[in-house]
C-alpha positions as CSV (number, residue, x, y, z in Angstrom):
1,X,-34.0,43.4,-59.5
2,X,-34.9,46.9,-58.3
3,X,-37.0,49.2,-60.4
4,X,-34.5,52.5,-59.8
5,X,-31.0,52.9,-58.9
6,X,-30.3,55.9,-56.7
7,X,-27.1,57.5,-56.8
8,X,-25.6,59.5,-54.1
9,X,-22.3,60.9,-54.0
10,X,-21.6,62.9,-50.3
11,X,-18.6,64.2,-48.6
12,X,-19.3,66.1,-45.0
13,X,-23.0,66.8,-45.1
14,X,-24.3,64.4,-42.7
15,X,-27.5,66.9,-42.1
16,X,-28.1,67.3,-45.8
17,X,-27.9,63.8,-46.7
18,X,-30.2,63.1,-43.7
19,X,-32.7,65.1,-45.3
20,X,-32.3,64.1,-48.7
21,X,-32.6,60.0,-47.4
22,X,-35.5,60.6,-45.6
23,X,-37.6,62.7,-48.9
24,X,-36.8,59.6,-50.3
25,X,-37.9,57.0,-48.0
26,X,-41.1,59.4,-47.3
27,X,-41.6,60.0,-50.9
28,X,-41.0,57.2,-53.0
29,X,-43.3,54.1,-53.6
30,X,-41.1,51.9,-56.7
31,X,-38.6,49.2,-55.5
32,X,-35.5,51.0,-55.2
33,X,-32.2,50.7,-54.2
34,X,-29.4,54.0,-52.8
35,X,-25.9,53.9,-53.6
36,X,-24.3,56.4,-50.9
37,X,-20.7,57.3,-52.7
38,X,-19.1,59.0,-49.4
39,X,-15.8,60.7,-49.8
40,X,-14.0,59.6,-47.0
41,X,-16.6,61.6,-44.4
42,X,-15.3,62.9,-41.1
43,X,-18.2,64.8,-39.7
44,X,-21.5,62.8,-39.0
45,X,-22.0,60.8,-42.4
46,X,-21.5,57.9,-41.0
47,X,-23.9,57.8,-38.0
48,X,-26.7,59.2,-40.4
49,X,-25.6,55.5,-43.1
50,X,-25.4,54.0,-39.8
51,X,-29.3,55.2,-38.7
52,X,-30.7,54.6,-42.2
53,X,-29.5,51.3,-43.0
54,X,-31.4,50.0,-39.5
55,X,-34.9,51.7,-42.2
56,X,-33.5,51.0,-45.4
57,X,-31.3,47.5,-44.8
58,X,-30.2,45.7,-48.0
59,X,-31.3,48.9,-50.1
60,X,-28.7,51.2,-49.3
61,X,-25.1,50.3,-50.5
62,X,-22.3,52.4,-49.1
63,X,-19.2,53.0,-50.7
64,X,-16.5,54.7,-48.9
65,X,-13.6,56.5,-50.5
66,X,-10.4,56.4,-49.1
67,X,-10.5,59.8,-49.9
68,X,-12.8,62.4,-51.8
69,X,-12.6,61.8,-55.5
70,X,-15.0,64.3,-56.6
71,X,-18.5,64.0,-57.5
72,X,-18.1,62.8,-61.6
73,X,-15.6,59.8,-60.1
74,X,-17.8,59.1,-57.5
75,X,-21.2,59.0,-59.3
76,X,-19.7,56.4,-61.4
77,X,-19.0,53.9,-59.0
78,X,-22.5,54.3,-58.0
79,X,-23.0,53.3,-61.1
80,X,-21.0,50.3,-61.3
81,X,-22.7,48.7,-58.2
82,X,-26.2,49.4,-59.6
83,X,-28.4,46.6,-60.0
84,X,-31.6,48.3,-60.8
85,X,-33.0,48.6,-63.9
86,X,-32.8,52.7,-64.1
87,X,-30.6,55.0,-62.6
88,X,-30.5,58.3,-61.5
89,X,-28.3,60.4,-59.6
90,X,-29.0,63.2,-57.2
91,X,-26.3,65.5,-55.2
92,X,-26.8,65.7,-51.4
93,X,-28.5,68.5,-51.2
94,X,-31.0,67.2,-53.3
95,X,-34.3,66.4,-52.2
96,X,-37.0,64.9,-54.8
97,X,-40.4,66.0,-53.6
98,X,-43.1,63.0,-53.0
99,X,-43.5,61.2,-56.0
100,X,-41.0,62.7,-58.4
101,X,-39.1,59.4,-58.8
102,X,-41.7,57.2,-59.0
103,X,-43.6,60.0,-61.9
104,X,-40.0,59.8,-63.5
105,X,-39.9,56.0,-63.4
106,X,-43.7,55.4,-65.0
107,X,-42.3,58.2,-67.7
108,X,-39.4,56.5,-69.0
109,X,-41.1,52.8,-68.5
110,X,-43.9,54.1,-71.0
111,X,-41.4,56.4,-73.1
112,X,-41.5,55.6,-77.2
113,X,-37.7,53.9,-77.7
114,X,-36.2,56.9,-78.9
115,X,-36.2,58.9,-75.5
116,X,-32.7,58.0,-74.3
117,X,-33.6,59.7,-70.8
118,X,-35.7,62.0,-68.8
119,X,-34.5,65.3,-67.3
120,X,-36.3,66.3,-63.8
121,X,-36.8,69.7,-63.2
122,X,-35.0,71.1,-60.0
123,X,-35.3,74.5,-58.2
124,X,-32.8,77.0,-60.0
125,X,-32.8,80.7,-59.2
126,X,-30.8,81.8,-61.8
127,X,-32.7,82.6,-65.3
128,X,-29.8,81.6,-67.8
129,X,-30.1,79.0,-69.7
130,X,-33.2,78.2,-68.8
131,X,-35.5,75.7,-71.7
132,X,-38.7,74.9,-69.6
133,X,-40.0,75.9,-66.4
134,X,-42.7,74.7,-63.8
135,X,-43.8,76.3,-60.7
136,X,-45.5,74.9,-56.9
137,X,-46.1,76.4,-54.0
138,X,-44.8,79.1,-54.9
139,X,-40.9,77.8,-56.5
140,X,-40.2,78.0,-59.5
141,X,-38.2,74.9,-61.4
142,X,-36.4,74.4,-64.3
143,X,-34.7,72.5,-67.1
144,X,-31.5,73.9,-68.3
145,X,-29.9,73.7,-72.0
146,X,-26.2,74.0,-73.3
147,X,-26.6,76.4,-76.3
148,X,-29.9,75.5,-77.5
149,X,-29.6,71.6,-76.9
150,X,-31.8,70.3,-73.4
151,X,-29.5,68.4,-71.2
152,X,-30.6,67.1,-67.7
153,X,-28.7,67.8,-64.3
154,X,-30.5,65.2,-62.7
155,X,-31.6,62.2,-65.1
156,X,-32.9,59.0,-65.1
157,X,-32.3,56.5,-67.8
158,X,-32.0,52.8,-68.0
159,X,-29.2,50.7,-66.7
160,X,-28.1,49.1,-69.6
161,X,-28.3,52.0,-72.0
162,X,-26.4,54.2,-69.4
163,X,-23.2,51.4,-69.4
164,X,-23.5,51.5,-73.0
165,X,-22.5,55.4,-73.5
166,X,-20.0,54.6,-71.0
167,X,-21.3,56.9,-68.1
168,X,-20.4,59.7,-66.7
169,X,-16.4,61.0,-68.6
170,X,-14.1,61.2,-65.8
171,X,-12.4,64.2,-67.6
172,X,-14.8,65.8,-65.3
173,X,-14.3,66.6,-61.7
174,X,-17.1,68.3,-60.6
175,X,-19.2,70.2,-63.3
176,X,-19.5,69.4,-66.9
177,X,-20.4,65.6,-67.1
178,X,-24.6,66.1,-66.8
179,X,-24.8,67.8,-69.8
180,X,-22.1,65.5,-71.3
181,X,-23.6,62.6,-70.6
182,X,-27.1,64.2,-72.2
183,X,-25.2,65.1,-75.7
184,X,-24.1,61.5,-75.7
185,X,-27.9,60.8,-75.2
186,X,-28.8,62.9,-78.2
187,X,-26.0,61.9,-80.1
188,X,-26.5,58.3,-79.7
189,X,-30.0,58.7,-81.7
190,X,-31.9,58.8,-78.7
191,X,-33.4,61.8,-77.2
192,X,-33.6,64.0,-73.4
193,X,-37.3,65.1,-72.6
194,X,-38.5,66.7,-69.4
195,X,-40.4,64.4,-67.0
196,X,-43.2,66.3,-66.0
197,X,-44.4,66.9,-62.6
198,X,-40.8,65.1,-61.8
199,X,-39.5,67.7,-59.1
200,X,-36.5,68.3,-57.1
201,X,-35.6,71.0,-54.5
202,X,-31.8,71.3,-54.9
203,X,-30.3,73.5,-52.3
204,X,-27.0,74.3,-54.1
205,X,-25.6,74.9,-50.3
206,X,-22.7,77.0,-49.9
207,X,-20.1,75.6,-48.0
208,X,-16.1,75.6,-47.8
209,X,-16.1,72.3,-49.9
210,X,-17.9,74.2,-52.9
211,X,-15.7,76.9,-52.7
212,X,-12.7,75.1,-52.9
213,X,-13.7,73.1,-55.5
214,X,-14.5,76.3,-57.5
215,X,-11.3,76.4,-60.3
216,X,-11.9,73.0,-61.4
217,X,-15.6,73.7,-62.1
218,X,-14.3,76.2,-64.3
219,X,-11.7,74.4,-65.9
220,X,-14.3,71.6,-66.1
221,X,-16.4,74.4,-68.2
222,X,-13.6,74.5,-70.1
223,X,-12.9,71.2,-71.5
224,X,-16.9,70.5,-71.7
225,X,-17.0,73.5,-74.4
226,X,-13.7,71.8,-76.1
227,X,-14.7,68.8,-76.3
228,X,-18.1,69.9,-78.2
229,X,-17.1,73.2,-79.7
230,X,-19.8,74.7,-78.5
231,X,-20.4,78.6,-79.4
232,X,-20.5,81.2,-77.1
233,X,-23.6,82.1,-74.6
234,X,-25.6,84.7,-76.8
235,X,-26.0,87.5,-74.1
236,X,-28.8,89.4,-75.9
237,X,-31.6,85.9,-75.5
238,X,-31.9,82.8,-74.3
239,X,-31.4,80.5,-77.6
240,X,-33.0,77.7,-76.5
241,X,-36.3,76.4,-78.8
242,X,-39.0,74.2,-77.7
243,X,-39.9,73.1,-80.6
244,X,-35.9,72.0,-81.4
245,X,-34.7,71.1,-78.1
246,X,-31.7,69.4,-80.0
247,X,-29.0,72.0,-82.4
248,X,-25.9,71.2,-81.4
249,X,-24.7,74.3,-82.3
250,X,-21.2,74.6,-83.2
251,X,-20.4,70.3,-82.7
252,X,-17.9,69.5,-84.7
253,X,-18.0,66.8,-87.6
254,X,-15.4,64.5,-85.2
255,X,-17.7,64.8,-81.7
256,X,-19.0,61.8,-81.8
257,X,-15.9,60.1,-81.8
258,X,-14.6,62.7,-79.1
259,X,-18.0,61.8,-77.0
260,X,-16.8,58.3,-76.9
């Protein structure tokens, strides 16, 4: 069995995804396996598989859509296929820098049993929302919450625990289902922490395929702040408290059901 599961959902960004395989080949030391989810690829995704598996062999899977699916649908049957005992997921334009997995892994391994799963800071350039923040060479990178509660964009938790909140909700196309997934975490019992000195630099890269996939981020907003009655964003400060990383503010008596 493999120490970590990587999941890595992709659709037409062969040079990303070249670069995000090779930071972690280069930068990762644990026994590890890659789940590529690619969504039906047409541009060079397939030669860069084709070049890493002759590196990687047995340890990266590929799963090919018939056609894209979107990045919630895809991340979970990454998840299905994984047979290590953590998981994480990571977008292709998402590059963990040397030894961020294997600081993450050694975290959670040696985490009291309440921590449910740790959040990895990213590189974020927008200030909003932001509940902790690290900087290195010169980047600044951050932990987000959703009104006042810590969820992580990119976490790793175990395997088991994962299938038991039932992953990622396919409600979600695109956006929403991180920060799902971490209220589950929280409301499960367990908690979200930061894993420190854990860092990825996340591109966000603007192409056609973000653009178009635009209105359902925002309708996936949508149903993310319905299905948790969550408040409004306070626009005069940020809300978030480090000594409470947890309110649920505004979660209705029912959520947990709804969260199931």
């Amino acid at each position: 069995m493999y120490d970590l599961s990587i999941i890595l959902p992709t659709c037409n960004r062969g040079g990303l995804l070249e670069r995000t395989l090779a930071a972690i080949w280069s930068g990762t030391t644990c026994s590890y396996e890659i789940i590529v989810v690619d969504g039906a690829s047409y541009d060079r995704t397939t030669g860069v598989l084709t070049e890493a598996q002759v590196d990687m062999g047995e340890r990266l899977k590929i799963i090919r859509e018939e056609q894209r699916e979107g990045f919630v649908r895809a991340v979970n049957k990454g998840f299905a296929q994984a047979t290590g005992r953590n998981v994480i997921w990571l977008n292709d334009d998402a590059r963990p820098l040397p030894g961020a997995l294997d600081s993450a892994l050694y975290q959670l391994d040696h985490a009291p049993a309440d921590i449910g799963m740790m959040a990895l800071y990213h590189y974020f350039q927008s200030p909003r929302n932001v509940a902790y923040e690290t900087r290195r060479n010169g980047k600044t990178y951050r932990l987000l919450h959703i009104r006042g509660t810590l969820y992580a964009n990119f976490g790793m938790l175990k395997t088991e625990y994962l299938r038991s909140l039932g992953g990622f909700d396919e409600r979600f196309y695109i956006n929403g289902a991180d920060p799902d997934l971490s209220l589950k975490v929280w409301h499960s019992g367990k908690r979200v922490v930061q894993a420190y000195d854990a860092l990825i630099d996340h591109d966000e890269h603007p192409d056609g395929r973000r653009y178009i996939d635009m209105p359902r981020g925002h309708d996936d907003n949508a149903k993310l702040f319905a299905k948790w009655d969550l408040p409004p964003i306070n626009p005069t400060h940020n809300t978030f408290d480090p000594d409470n990383p947890c309110t649920l503010a505004g979660l209705r008596p029912d959520a947990q059901t709804a969260a199931a």
